[in-house]
C-alpha positions, 0 to 999 in steps of 0.5 A, a space after each residue: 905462623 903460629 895460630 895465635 899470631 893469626 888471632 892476634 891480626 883478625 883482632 888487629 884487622 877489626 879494632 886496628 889499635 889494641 892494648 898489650 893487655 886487651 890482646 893478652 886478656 882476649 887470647 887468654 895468654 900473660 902480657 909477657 907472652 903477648 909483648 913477645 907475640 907482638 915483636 915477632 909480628 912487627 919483626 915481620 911488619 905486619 904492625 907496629 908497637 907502641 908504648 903499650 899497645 899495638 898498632 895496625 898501620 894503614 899504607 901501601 906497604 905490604 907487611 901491612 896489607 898482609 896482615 889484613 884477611 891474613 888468615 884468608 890469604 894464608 889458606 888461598 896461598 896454600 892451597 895453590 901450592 898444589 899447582 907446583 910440583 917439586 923442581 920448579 921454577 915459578 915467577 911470583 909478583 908482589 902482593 900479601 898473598 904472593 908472599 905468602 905462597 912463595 913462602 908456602 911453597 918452599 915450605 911445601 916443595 922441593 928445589 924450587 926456584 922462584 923469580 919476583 920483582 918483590 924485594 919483600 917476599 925475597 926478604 920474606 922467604 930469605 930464612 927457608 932452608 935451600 930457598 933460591 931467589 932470582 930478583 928482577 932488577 929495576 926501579 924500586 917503590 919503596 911502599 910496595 918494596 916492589 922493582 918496576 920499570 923497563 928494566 923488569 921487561 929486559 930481566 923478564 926476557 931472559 926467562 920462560 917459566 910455566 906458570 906466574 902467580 899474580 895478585 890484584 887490586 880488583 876486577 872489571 869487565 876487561 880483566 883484571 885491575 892494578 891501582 898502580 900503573 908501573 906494577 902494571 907494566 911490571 906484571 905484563 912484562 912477567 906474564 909475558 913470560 909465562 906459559 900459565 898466569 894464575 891470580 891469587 886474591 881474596 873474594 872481596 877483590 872482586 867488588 872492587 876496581 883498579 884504575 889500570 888495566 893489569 891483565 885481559 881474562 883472556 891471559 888468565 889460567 886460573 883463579 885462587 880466592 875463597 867460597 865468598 867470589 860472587 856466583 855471577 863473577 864465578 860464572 863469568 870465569 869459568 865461561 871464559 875457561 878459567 880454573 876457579 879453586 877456593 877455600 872457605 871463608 871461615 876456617 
């Protein structure tokens, strides 16, 4: 993504609704480029435009939980690009940053398979050159453009990859946390899967709960998330062997 669409959804993030004019005179850019910016990003469903301004939409979709911390999740996401190696295959859950790590990695990578229940980060990914997607099948949530259901555990049965990339929605003490009991059940069905389970989430997840229990700490490899993770939940984590890697909250 280009820097300046970056900038233009940190500003988006804080004010939530902006001017075509506000935005172009802030980033120092004509209005024309600006409108232009602004298409590209609903293109891709981080906002949506209206007569003059922009606007950031809160829901469940996740086009627009991406384009909150997007700079933040884009650099956790990249840097665990660094736990796949050329010629693998991947499960990836949905999530924002989920679909910014599929895209990273076959950005990165070479001959990478990946396997997800996210009919928005097949989508995500659909324009990358050799991308190859396996979509489990199942019922499909329309907000989170998620498949769930018993089909996913039968289509999750039929593979065995070394590692699964997880995001969440908090933590507690029993592990990690979903708002959403049927992704839960989707996402232990795919870790079951998966030799290694490695979450990617931001720091402030760690200050929130869920109300469904997604996974046990034990079951947990490895966490990606920025330097802000609280030091006592650090400690917590790493006593129980799990892998902390961050990268800094400010750029």
């Amino acid at each position: 993504m280009h820097a300046r669409h970056a900038k233009i959804l940190d500003i988006m993030t804080q004010k939530k609704k902006a001017t075509v004019t506000e935005l172009a005179e802030t980033l120092a850019v004509s209005e024309v480029t600006m409108r232009k910016d602004l298409s590209r990003l609903e293109a891709k469903g981080f906002l949506k435009r209206e007569h003059g301004y922009a606007v950031l939409t809160e829901s469940e979709d996740v086009g627009n939980r991406m384009s909150i911390h997007y700079d933040i999740k884009r650099r956790i996401a990249m840097e665990a690009v660094s736990a796949v190696n050329d010629g693998e295959t991947v499960m990836i859950e949905s999530g924002s940053t989920c679909a910014l790590f599929a895209e990273a990695l076959l950005t990165q990578r070479k001959d990478i398979t990946i396997i997800t229940n996210s009919v928005f980060i097949a989508t995500f990914v659909r324009n990358k050159p050799n991308a190859r997607v396996i979509l489990l099948g199942g019922d499909f949530q329309v907000d989170s453009q998620v498949m769930v259901g018993p089909l996913v555990r039968k289509c999750a049965e039929e593979f065995f990859v070394s590692k699964f990339f997880v995001g969440t929605d908090g933590f507690s003490d029993a592990g990690i946390m979903s708002t959403n009991l049927m992704r839960a059940e989707a996402v232990r069905s795919m870790a079951s899967s998966a030799k290694q389970v490695i979450v990617l989430t931001e720091s402030e997840k760690f200050s929130q709960l869920g109300v469904v229990a997604l996974l046990p700490y034990k079951d947990i490899t490895a966490v990606y998330t920025d330097d802000q993770i609280p030091a006592d939940m650090k400690d917590k984590l790493q006593k129980k062997d799990i892998q902390i890697h961050t990268v800094s909250f400010h750029a």
